[in-house]
KEKE-3310 file (N, C-alpha, C; in steps of 0.2 Angstrom, whole numbers, plus 5000, padded with zeros to 4 digits):
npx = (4438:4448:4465:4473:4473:4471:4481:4479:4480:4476:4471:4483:4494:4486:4489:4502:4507:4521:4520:4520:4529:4540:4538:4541:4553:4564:4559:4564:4578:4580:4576:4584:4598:4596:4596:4610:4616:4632:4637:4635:4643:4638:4625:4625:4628:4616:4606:4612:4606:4595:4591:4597:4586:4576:4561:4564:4566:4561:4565:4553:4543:4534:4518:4521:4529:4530:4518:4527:4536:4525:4520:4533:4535:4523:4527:4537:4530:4523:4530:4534:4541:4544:4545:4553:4552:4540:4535:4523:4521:4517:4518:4523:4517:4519:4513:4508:4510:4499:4489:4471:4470:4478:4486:4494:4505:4520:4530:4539:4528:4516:4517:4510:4502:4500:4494:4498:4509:4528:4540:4553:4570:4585:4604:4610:4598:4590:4573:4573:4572:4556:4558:4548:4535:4530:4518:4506:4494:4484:4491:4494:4488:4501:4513:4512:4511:4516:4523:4514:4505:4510:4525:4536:4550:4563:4577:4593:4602:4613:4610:4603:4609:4623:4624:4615:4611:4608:4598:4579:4566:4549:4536:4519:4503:4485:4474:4460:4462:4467:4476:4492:4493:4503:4520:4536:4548:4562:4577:4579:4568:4557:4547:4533:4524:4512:4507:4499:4495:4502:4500:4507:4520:4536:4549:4559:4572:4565:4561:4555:4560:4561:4550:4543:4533:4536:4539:4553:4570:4578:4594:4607:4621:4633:4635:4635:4623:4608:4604:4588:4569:4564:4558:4552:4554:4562:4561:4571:4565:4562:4561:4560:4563:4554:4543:4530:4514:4520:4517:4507:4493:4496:4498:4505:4522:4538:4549:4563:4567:4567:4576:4573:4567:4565:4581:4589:4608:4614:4599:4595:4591:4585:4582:4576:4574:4568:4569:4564:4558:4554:4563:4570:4581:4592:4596:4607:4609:4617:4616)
npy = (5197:5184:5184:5172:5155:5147:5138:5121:5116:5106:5097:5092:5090:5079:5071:5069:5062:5065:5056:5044:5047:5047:5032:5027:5028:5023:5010:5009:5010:4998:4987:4989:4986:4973:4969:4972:4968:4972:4986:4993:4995:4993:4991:5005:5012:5007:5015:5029:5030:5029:5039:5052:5048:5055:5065:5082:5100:5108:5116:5123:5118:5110:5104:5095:5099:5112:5104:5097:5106:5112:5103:5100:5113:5111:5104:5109:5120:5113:5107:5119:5128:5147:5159:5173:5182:5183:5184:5190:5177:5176:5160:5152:5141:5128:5125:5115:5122:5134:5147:5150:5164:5178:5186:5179:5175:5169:5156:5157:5157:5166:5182:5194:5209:5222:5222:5230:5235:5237:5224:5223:5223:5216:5222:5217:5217:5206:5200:5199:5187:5183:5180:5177:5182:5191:5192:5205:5206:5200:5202:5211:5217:5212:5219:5235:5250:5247:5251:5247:5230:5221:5212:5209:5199:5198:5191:5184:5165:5170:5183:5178:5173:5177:5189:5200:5214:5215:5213:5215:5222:5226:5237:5232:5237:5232:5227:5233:5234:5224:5209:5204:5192:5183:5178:5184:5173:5166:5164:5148:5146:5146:5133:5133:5138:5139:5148:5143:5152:5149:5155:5159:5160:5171:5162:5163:5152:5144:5148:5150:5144:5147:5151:5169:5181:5194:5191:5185:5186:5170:5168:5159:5161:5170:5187:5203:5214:5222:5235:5246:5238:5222:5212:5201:5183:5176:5158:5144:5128:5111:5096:5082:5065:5055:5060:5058:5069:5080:5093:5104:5104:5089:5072:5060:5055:5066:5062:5064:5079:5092:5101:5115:5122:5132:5137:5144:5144:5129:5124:5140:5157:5171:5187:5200:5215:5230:5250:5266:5274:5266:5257:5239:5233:5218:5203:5187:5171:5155:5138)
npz = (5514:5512:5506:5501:5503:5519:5530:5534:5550:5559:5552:5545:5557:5559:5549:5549:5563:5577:5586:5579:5567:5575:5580:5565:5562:5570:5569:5554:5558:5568:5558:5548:5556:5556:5545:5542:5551:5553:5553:5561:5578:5592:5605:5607:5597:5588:5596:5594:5580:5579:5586:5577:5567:5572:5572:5567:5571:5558:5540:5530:5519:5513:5520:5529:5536:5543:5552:5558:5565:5571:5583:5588:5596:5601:5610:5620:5625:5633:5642:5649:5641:5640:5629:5629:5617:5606:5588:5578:5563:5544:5536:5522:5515:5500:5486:5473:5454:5445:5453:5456:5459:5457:5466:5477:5487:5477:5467:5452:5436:5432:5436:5449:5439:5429:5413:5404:5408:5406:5405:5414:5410:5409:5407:5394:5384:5386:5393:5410:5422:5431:5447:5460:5471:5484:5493:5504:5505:5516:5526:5532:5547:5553:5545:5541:5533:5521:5503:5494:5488:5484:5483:5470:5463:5451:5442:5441:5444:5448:5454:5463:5472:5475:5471:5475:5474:5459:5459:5454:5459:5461:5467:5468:5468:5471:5460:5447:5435:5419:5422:5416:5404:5398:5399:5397:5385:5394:5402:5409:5416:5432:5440:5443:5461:5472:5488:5502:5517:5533:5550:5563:5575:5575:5588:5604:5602:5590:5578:5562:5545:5530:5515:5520:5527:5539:5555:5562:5555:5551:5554:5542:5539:5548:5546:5542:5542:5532:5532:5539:5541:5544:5533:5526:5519:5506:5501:5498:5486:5489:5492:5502:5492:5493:5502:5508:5504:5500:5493:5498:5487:5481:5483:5481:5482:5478:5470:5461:5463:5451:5439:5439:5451:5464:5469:5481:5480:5492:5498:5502:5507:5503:5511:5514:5516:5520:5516:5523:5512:5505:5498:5494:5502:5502:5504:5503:5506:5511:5514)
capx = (4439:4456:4467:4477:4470:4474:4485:4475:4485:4475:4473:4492:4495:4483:4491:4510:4508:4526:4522:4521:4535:4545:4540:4544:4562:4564:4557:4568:4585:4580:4576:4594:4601:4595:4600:4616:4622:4639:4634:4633:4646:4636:4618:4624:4627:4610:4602:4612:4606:4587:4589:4595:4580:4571:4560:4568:4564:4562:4563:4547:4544:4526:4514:4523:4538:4524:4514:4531:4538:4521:4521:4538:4535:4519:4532:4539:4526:4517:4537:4536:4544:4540:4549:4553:4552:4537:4533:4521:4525:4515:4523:4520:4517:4519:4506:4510:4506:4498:4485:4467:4471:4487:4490:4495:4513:4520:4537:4539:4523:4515:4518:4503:4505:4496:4494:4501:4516:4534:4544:4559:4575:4595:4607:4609:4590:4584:4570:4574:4566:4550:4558:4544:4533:4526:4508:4506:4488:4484:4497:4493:4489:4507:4517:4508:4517:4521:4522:4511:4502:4513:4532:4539:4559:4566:4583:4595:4603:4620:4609:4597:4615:4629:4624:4608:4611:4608:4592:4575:4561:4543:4528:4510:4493:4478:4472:4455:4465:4467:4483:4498:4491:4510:4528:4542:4553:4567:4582:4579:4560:4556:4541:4528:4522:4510:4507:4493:4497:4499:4501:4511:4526:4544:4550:4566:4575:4561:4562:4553:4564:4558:4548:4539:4530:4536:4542:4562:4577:4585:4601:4611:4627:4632:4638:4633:4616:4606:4599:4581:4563:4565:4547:4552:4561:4559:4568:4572:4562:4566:4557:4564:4562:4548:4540:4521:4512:4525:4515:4499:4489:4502:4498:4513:4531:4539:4555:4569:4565:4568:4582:4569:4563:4569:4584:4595:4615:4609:4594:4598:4584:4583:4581:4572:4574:4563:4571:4558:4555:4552:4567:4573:4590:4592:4604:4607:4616:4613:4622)
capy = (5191:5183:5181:5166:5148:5147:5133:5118:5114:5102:5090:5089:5083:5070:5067:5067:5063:5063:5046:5039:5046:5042:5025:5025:5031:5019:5004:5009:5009:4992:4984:4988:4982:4968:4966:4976:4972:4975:4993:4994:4991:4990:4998:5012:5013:5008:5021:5036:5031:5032:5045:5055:5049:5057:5072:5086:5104:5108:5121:5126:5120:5108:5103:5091:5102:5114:5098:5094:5110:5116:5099:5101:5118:5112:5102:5115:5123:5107:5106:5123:5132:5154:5163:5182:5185:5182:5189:5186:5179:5172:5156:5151:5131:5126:5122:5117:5126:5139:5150:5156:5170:5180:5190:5177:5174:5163:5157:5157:5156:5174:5188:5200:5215:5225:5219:5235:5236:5237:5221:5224:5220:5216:5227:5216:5220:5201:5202:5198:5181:5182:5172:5176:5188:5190:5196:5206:5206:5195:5200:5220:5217:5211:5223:5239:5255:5245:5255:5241:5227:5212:5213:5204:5200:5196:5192:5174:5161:5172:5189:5178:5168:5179:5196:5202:5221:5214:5208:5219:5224:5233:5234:5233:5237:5226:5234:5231:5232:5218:5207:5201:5186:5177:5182:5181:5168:5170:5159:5147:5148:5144:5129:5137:5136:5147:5146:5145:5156:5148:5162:5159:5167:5167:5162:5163:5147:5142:5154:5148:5146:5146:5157:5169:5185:5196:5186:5187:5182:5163:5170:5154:5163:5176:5194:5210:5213:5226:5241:5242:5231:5217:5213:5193:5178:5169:5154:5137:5125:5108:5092:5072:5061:5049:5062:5060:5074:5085:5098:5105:5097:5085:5067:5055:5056:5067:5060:5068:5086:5095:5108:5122:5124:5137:5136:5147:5138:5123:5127:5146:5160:5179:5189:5207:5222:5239:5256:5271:5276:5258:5252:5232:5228:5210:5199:5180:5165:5147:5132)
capz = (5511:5512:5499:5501:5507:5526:5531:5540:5552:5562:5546:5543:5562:5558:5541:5552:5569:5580:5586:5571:5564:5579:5579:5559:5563:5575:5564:5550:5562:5569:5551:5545:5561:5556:5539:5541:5557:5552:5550:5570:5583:5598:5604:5607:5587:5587:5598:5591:5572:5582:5586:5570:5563:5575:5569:5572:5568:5549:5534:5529:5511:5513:5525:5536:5539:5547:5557:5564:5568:5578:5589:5594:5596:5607:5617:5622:5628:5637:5645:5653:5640:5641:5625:5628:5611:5601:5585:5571:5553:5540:5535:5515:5514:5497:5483:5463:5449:5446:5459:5453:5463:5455:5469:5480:5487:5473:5463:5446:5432:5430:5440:5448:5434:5425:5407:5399:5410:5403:5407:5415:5405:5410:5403:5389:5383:5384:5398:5417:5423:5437:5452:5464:5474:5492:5495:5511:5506:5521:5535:5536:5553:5557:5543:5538:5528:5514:5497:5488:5491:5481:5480:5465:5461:5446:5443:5437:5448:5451:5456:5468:5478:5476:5471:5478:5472:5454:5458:5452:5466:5460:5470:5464:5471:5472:5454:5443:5426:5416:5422:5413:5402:5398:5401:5388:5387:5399:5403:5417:5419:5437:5440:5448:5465:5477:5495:5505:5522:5540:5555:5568:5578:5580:5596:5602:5597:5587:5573:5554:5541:5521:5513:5526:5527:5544:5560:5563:5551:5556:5547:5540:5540:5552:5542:5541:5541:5530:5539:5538:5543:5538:5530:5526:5516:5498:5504:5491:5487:5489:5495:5502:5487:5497:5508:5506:5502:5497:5494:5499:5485:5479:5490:5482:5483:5470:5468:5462:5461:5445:5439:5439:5456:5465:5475:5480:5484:5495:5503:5504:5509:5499:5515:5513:5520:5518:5518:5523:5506:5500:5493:5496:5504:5499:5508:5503:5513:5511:5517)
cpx = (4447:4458:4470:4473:4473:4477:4482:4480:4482:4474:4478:4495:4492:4486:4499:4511:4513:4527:4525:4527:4542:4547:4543:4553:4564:4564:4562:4575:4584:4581:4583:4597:4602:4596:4607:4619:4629:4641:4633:4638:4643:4628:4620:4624:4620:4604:4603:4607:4598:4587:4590:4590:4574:4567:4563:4564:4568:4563:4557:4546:4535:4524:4516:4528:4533:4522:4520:4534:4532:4519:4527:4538:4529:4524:4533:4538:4522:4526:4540:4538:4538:4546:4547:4551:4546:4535:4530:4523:4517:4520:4520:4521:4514:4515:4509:4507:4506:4491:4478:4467:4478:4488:4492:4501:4514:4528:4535:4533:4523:4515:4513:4507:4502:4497:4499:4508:4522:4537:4550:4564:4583:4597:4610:4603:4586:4579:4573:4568:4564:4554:4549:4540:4532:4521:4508:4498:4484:4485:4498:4493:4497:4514:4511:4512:4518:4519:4517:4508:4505:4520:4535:4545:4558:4574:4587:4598:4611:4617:4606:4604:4619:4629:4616:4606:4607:4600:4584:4569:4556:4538:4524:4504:4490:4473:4464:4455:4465:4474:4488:4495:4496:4515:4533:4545:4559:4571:4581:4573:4560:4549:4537:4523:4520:4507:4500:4499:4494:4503:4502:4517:4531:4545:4558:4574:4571:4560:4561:4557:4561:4552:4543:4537:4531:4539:4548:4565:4579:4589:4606:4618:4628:4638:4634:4625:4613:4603:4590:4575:4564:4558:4547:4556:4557:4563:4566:4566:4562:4563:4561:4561:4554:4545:4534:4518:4517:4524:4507:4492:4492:4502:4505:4518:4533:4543:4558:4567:4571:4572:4578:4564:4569:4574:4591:4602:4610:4606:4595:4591:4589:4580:4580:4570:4572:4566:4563:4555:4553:4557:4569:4580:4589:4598:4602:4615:4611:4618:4629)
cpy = (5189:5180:5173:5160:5150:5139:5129:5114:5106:5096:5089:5086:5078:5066:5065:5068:5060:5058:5042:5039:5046:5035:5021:5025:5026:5010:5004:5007:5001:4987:4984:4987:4977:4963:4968:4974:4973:4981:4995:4992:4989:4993:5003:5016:5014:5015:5029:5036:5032:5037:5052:5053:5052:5063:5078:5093:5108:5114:5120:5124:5116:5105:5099:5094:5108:5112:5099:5099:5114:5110:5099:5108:5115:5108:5104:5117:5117:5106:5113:5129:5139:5157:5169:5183:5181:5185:5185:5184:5175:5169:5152:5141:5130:5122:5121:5119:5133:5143:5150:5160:5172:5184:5187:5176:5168:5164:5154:5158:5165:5177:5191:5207:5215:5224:5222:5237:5233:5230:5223:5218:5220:5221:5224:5216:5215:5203:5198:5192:5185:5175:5172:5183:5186:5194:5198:5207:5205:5197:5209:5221:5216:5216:5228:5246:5252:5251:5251:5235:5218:5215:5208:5206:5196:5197:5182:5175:5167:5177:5186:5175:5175:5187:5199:5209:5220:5212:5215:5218:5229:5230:5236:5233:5233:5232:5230:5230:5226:5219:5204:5192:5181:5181:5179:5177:5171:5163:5155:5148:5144:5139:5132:5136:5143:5145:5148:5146:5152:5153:5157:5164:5161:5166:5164:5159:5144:5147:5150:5148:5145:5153:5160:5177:5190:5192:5190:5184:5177:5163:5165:5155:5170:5180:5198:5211:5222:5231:5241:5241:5227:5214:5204:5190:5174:5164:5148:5132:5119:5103:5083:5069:5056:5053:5061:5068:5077:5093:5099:5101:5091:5080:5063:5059:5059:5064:5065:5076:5087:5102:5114:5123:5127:5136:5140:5145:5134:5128:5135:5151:5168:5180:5197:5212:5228:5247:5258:5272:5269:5255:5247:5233:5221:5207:5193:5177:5159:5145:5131)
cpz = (5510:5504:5496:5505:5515:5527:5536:5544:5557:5557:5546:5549:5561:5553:5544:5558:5572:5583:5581:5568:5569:5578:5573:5559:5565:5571:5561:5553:5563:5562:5549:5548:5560:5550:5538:5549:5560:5552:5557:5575:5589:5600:5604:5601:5584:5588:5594:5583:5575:5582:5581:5567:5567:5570:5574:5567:5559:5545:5532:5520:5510:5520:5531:5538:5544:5556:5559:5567:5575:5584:5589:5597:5604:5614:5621:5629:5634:5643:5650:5649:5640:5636:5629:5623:5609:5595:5578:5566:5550:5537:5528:5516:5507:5493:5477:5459:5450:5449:5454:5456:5461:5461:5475:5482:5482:5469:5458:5442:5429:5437:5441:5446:5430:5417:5402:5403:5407:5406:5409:5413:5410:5405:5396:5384:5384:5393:5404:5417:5431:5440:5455:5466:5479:5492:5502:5512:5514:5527:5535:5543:5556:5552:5539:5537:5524:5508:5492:5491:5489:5480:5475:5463:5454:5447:5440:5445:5452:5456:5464:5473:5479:5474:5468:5473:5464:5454:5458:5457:5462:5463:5468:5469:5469:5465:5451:5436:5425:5419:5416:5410:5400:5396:5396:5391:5389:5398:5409:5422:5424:5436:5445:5454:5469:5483:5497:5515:5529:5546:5562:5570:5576:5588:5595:5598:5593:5579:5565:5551:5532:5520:5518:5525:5536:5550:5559:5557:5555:5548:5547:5541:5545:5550:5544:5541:5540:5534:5536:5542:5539:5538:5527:5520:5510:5499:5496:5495:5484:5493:5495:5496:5489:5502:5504:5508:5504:5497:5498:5495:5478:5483:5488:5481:5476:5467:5468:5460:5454:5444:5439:5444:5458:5471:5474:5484:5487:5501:5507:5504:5505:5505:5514:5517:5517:5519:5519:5518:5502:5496:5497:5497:5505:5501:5507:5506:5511:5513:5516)
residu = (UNK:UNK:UNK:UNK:UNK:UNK:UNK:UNK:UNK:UNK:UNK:UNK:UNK:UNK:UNK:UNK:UNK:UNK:UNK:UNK:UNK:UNK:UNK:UNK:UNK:UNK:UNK:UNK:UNK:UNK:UNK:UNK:UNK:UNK:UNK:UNK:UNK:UNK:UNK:UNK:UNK:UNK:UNK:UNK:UNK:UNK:UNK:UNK:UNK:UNK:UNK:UNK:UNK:UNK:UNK:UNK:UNK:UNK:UNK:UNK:UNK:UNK:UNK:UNK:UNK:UNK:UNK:UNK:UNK:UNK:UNK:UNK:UNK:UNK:UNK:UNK:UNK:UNK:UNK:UNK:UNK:UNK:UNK:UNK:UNK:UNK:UNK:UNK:UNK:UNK:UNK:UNK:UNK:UNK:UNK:UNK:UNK:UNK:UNK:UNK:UNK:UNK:UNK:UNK:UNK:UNK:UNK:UNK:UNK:UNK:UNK:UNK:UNK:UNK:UNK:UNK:UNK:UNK:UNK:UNK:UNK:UNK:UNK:UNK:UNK:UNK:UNK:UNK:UNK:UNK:UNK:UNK:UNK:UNK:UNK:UNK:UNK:UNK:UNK:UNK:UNK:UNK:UNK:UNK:UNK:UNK:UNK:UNK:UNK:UNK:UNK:UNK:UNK:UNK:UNK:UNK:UNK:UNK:UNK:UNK:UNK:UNK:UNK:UNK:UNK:UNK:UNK:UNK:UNK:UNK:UNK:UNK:UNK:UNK:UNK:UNK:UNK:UNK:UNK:UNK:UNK:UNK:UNK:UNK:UNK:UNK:UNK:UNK:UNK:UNK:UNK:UNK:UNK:UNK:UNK:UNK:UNK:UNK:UNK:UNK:UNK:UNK:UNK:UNK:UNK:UNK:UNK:UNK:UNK:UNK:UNK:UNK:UNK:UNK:UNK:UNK:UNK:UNK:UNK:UNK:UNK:UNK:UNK:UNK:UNK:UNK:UNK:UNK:UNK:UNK:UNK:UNK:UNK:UNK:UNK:UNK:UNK:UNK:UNK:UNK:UNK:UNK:UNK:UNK:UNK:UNK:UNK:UNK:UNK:UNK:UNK:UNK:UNK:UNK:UNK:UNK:UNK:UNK:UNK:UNK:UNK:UNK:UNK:UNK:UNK:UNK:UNK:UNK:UNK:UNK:UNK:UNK:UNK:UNK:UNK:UNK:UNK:UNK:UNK:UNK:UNK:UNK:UNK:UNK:UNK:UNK:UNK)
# end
């Protein structure tokens, strides 16, 4: 029995299909042509601003960014395209709150953890804040060796952007003890969010970006890069002011997102590599 919801992807094309939001693109340019047309020297002003609002391929943070990234993806495909490279990932689509399922991929709230386990503390002694975890529950088939069955990070805003090393990594088993029933006050408690899991690949220039389970790294900055498997990404999370359904079970528009969701620099990804023995090499990059 799976742990995590699975991602319906055939609802959310129906809920954001590429016509539509072509023609909405499209609409919107013309309407402000026509209130603005100071704002335009000639068509070709016009065409180009069509065309940025095109849909274009997305960061990964709810259900529409998904929908549009696997109908252009089908594009692609109905166009000829044959990638060399494919490779699984599970791709986390964003839900609020908190899970009945703790050992689900998820940021912020409670952590999966055994009830009687030690918190881990900064070197000043207050406790270490719960960013997130990744559940491989699920995606065994596509990464198997792991030391554990849930990875959970701790760490602040400086440890998750600018200095990775600083950031805490423990993996947990799928246990029958009683779990962790609430977490000490931390500095900078994150709003809680947990994924339901859609399975796809990477391709070659097609490559998922946000929080992800396996697949390939689409690396933001080009540096060094940890040695390693890279075993997957806790990316930010960060949604347009007016996007319908925003999240999974979230229908209106949130507005302005709140200082407590998780983001590292703008729209930056936590990128996770495995030594042999199980330990995390941690690389960040954002925009």
């Amino acid at each position: 029995m799976a742990t995590h919801d699975r991602f319906d992807l055939d609802r959310w094309i129906a809920e954001f299909p590429l016509a539509r939001l072509r023609d909405e693109g499209r609409e919107f340019v013309l309407r402000r042509r026509d209130h603005m047309p100071q704002e335009y020297a000639d068509e070709q002003a016009v065409a180009a601003h069509i065309e940025l609002m095109q849909p274009k391929w997305e960061i990964v943070v709810g259900p529409a960014d998904v929908a549009i990234n696997e109908q252009l993806r089908g594009e692609l495909s109905a166009a000829g395209e044959r990638p060399q490279r494919r490779v699984p990932t599970d791709v986390a689509v964003w839900a609020k709150g908190e899970p009945s399922v703790r050992a689900v991929t998820k940021v912020g709230g409670l952590p999966y953890r055994p009830l009687d386990s030690l918190w881990p503390g900064a070197d000043t002694g207050q406790p270490l804040r719960f960013v997130g975890q990744l559940s491989f529950v699920d995606s065994r088939d596509i990464l198997a060796d792991l030391p554990g069955d849930v990875l959970l990070v701790f760490g602040d805003d400086d440890a998750l952007l600018v200095e990775p090393e600083r950031l805490r990594f423990e993996w947990w088993s799928l246990t029958t003890e009683s779990l962790l029933a609430r977490a000490p006050e931390v500095d900078q408690p994150l709003e809680p969010f947990f994924a339901a899991l859609h399975r796809t690949e990477d391709w070659d220039d097609t490559v998922f970006e946000g929080t992800k389970i396996g697949g390939v790294p689409n690396f933001i900055q080009d540096e060094e890069v940890p040695s390693g498997r890279f075993i997957g990404t806790l990316g930010s999370i960060s949604v347009p002011t007016d996007r319908r359904h925003p999240f999974v079970n979230v229908a209106a528009p949130r507005g302005w997102s709140r200082d407590n969701d998780l983001m590292i620099g703008d729209m930056g990804c936590l990128y996770l590599f495995m030594e042999s023995n199980g330990t995390i090499l941690p690389l960040s990059q954002c925009y």
